[in-house]
C-alpha positions in Angstrom: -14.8 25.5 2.9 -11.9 23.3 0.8 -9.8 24.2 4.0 -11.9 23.3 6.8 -12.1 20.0 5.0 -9.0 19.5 4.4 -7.6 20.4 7.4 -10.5 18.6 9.1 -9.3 15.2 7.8 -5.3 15.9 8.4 -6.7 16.1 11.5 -8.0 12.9 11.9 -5.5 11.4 10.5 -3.2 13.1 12.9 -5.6 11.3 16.0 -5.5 8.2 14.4 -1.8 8.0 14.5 -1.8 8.9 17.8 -3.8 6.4 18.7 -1.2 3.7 16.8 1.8 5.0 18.5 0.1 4.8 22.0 -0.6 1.0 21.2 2.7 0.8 20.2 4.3 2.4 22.9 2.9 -0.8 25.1 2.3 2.2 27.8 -0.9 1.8 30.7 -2.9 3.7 27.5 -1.8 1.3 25.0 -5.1 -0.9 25.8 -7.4 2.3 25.7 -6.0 3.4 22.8 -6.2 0.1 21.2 -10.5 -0.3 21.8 -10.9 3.2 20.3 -8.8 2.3 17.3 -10.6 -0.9 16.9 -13.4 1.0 17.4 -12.7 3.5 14.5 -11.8 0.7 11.9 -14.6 -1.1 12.6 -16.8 1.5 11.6 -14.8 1.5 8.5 -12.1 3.9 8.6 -9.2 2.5 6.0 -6.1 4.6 7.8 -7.3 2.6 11.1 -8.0 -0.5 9.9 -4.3 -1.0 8.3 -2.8 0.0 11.4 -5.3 -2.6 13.2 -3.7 -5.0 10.9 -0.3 -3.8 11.3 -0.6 -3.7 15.4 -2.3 -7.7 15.4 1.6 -8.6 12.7 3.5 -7.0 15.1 1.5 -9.0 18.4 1.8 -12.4 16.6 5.4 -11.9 15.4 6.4 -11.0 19.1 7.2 -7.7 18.3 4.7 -6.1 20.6 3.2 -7.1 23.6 0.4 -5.1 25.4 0.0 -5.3 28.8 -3.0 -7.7 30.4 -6.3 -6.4 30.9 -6.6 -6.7 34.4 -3.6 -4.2 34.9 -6.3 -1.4 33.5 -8.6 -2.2 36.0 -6.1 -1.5 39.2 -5.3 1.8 37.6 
């Protein structure tokens, strides 16, 4: 049962950086990717809510720019 915990948890962890480098990545998904992460750290989830923190430095220092909303809905 330790395992399936265990592994359960690397798991999300595993999503939740996927989720980070898709935002990062400023691809069409980096928007999606961005309103599930938010999503997840505003339900409380730690991992995702330091990444949240580290995508919004990277956006205000002009080290990351995400494309416009608007683009999403053409898609």
């Amino acid at each position: 049962m330790e395992g399936t915990k265990k592994t359960g948890v690397e798991t999300g962890k595993a999503f939740i950086d996927g989720l980070y480098q898709t935002v990062v990545g400023a691809g069409e998904k980096s928007l999606q990717a961005l309103e599930e992460l938010s999503g997840i750290a505003f339900g409380g989830h730690e991992q995702a809510r330091r990444l949240i923190n580290q995508i919004d430095g990277k956006v205000s220092a002009g080290e990351l720019v995400l494309p416009k909303a608007d683009k999403l809905d053409q898609s």
